[in-house]
C-alpha positions as CSV (number, residue, x, y, z in Angstrom):
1,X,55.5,46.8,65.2
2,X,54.9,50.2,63.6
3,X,53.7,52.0,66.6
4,X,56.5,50.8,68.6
5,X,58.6,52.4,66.1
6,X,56.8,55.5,66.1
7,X,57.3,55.5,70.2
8,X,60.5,55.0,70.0
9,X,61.3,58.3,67.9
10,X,58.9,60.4,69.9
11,X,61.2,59.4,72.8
12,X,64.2,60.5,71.2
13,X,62.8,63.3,69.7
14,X,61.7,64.9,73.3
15,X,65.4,63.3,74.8
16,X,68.1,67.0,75.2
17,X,70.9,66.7,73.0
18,X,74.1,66.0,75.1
19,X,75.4,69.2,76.3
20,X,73.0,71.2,75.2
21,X,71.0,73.7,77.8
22,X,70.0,76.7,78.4
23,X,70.7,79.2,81.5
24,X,67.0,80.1,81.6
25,X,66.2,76.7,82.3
26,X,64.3,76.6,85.6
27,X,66.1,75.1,88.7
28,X,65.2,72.4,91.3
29,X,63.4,73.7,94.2
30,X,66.2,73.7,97.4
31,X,64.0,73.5,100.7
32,X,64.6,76.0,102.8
33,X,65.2,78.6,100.5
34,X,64.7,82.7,101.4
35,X,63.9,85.3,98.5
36,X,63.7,89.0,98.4
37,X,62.5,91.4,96.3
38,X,64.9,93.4,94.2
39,X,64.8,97.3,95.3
40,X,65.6,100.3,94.2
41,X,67.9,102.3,96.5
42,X,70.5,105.6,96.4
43,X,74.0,104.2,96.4
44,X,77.3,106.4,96.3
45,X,80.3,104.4,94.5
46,X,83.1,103.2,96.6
47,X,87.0,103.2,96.6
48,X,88.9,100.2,97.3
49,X,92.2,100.1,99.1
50,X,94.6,97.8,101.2
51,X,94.1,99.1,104.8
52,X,96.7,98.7,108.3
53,X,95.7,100.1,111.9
54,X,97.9,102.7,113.0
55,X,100.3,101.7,115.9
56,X,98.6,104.9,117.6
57,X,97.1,107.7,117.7
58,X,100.1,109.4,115.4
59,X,101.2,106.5,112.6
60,X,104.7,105.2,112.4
61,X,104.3,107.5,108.8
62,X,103.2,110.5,110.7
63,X,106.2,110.4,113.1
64,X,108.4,109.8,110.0
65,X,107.4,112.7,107.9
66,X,107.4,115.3,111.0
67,X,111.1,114.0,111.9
68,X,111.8,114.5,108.6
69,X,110.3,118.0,108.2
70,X,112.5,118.7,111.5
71,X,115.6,117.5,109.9
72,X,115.1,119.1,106.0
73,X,114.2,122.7,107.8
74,X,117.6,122.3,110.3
75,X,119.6,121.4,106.5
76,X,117.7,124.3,105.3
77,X,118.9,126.8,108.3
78,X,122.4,126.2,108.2
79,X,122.9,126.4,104.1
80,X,121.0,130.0,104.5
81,X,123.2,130.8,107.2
82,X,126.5,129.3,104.9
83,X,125.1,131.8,101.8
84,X,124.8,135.1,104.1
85,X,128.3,134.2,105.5
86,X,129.9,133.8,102.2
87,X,128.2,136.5,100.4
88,X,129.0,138.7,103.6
89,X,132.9,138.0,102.9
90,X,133.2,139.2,99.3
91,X,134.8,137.6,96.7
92,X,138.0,138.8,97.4
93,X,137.5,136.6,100.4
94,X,135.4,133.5,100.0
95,X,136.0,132.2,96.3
96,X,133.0,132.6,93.8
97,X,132.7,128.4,93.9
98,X,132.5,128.2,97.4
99,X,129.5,130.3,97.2
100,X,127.8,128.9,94.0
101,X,128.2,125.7,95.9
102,X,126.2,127.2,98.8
103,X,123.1,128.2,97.6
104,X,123.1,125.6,95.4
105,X,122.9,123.6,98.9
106,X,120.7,125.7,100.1
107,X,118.0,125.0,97.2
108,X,118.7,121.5,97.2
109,X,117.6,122.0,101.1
110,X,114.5,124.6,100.8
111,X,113.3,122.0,97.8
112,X,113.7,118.8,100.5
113,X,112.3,120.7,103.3
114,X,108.8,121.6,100.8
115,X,109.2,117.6,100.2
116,X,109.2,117.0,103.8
117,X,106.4,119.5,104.7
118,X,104.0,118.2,101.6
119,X,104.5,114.6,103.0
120,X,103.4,115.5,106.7
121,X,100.2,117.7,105.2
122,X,99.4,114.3,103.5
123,X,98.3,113.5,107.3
124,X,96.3,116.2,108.0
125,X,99.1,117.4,110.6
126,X,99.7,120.9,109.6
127,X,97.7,123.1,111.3
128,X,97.4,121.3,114.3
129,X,96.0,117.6,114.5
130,X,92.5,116.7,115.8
131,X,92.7,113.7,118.7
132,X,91.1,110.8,118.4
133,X,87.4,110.1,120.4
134,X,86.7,107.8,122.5
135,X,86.1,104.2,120.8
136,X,88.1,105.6,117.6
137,X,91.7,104.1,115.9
138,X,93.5,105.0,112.7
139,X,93.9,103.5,109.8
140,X,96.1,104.0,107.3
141,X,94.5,103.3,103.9
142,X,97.2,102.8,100.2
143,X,94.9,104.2,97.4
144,X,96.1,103.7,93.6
145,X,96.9,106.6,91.9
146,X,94.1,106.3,89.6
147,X,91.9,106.6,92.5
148,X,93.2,110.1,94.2
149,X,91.3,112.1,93.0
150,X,88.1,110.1,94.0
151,X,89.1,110.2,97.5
152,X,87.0,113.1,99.8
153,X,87.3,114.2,103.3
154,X,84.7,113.2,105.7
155,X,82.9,110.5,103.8
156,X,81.6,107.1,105.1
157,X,83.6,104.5,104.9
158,X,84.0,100.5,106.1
159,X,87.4,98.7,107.2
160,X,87.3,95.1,107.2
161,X,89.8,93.7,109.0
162,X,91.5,90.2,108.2
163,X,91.2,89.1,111.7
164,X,87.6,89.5,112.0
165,X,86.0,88.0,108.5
166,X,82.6,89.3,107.9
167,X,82.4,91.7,110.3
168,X,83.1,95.6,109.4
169,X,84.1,98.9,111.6
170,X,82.3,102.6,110.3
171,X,83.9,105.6,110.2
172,X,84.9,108.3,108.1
173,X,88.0,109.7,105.7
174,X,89.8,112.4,108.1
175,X,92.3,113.7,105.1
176,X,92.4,113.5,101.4
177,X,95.5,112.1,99.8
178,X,98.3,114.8,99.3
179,X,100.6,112.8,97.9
180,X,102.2,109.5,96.2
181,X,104.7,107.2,98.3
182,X,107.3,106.9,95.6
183,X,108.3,103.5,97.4
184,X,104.8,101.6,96.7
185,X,102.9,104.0,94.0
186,X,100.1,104.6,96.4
187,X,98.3,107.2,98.4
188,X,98.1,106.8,102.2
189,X,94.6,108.0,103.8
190,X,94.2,108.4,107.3
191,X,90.7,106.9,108.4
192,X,89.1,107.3,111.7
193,X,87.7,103.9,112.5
194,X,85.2,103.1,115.3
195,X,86.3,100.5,117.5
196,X,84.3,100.6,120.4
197,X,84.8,97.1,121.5
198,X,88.9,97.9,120.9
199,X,89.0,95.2,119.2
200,X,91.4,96.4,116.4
201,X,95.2,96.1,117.1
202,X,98.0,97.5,115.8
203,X,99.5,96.2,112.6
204,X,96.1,94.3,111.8
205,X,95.7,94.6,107.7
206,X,92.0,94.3,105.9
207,X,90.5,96.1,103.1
208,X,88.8,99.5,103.0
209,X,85.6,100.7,101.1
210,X,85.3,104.9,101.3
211,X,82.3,106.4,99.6
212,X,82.7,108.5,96.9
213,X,80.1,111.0,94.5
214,X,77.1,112.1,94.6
215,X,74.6,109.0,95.1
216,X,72.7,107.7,92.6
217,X,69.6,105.7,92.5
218,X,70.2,101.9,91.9
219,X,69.0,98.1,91.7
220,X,70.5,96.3,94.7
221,X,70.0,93.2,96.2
222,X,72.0,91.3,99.1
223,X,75.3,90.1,98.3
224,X,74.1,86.7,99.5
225,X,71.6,86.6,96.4
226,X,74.7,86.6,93.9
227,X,76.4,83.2,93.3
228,X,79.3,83.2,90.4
229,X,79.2,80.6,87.9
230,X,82.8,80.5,86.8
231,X,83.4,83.9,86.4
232,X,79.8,85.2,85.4
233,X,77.4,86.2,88.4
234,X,74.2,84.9,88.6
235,X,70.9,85.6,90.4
236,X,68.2,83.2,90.5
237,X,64.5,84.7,89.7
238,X,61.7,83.2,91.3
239,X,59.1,82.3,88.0
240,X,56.3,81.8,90.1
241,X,55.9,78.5,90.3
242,X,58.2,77.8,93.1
243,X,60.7,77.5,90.8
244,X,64.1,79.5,89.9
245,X,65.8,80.8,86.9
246,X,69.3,81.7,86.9
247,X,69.9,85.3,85.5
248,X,73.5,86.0,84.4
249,X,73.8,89.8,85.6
250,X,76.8,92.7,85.8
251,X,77.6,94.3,89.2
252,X,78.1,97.4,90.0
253,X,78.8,99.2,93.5
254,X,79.1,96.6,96.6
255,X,77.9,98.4,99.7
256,X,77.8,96.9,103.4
257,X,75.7,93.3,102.5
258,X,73.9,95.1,99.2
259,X,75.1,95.3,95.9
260,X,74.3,97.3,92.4
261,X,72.9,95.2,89.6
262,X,73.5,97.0,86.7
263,X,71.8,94.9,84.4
264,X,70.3,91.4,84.2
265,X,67.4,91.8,86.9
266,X,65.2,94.3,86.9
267,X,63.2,95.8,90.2
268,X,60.5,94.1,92.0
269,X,62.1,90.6,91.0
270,X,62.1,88.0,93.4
271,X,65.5,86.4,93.6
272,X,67.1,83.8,95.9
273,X,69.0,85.1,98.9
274,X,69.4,82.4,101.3
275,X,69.9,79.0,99.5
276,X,71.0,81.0,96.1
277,X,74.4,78.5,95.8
278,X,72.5,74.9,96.6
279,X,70.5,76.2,93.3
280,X,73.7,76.6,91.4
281,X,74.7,73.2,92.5
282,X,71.8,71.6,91.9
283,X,71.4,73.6,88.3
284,X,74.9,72.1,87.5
285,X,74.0,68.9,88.5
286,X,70.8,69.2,86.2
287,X,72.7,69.8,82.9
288,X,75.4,67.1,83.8
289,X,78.1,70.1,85.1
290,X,80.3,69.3,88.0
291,X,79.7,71.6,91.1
292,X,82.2,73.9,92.2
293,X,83.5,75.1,95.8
């Protein structure tokens, strides 16, 4: 009975320890499964921001600021005109308080109206304002403070609207942020959108992506290749033997359907694009995990 013994511990010996595995253990092959090869290619970084189409071609925010531009500089006129009228008088006429009181008025006024203007410049409205083209709408964009300064006229950028999942519109940043909206602690950006198919209605929120920077060289693949395992993203790496290895990896810049690798994969990889989250299943399922949605 000795060599049944001595098959026995072999057995046991080459058995895994209970939930013990690695995450460069190969995964089952997943028929029908698509791979790429990881590339190199410039990328620019993006801002994020909350986005709403405009009601039209001037915003409900536009037609508040210039009203209120209209209304500081007509508060402004007549607390001149009360200081030149006082000080015209004399003080043996018009007592010193009255008139103190007046131009104090009257820079409480010329302060609101430079409020006032600052806010419609924000828009891109002072100097005259450039119509839309045909197949174009605006959208408002609310950028966080610490992003402001990022922010640059005339560069690319994407609305993806709620209504329309997966599907993005082009266009371009028309102004840079002038100022803060004390009311919600962003920036508002006007963005001209395409919208050839006039698909986009008014009020219609989504997100916004508006390049930023000089571009930079960068490992991308599609965003379809990365799958999230709890909160780590992962790649699976063809080995070569049909097979796939799941590479934990950081992410950088996400850019129409491509996105940065900044580590974890290097170029001329081939990972899993199509079929990439049956192999996280059935990796789970391998090491005795329970598979996610």
């Amino acid at each position: 009975m000795r060599w049944v013994a001595l098959l026995l511990l072999a057995v046991a010996c080459q058995r895994p320890v209970e939930g013990e595995h690695s995450a460069a253990s190969p995964a089952p092959v997943v028929p029908g499964m698509e791979t790429v090869i990881v590339a190199v290619e410039p990328v620019r970084d993006v801002v994020n921001a909350f986005g709403q189409v405009a009601a039209e071609a001037e915003p409900p925010q536009v037609r508040d600021a210039r009203t209120q531009v209209t209304e500081a500089e007509a508060r402004l006129r007549l607390a001149e005109q009360q200081v030149r009228r006082l000080a015209a008088l004399g003080q043996d006429v018009a007592p010193r308080k009255e008139l103190e009181a007046a131009r104090a008025e009257q820079a409480a006024a010329g302060a609101a109206a430079a409020r006032a203007r600052a806010a419609l410049a924000a828009f891109g409205e002072v100097g005259g304002r450039t119509p839309l083209g045909a197949g174009e709408t605006w959208v408002i964009a609310h950028v966080v403070q610490s992003d402001v300064g990022r922010v640059e006229a005339a560069s690319a950028c994407r609305f993806s609207a709620d209504a329309f999942p997966g599907r993005r519109f082009a266009g371009e940043v028309d102004t840079e942020p002038g100022y803060i909206d004390p009311a919600t602690g962003t920036a508002p950006v006007r963005l001209r959108v395409r919208d050839p198919g006039h698909l986009l209605r008014p009020g219609m929120t989504g997100a916004v992506a508006m390049e930023s920077g000089a571009s930079h060289e960068a490992t991308v693949v599609p965003s379809v290749a990365v799958v999230y395992d709890g909160a780590q993203a992962v790649v699976f790496v063809e080995d070569g033997g049909g097979r796939y290895i799941a590479r934990p990896v950081q992410l950088g810049v996400s850019s129409d359907d491509r996105i940065e690798i900044v580590s974890g994969v290097s170029p001329g990889a081939r990972v899993a694009t199509t079929g990439a989250a049956s192999l996280l299943s059935a990796a789970r399922l391998a090491t005795g995990g329970a598979a996610e949605d």
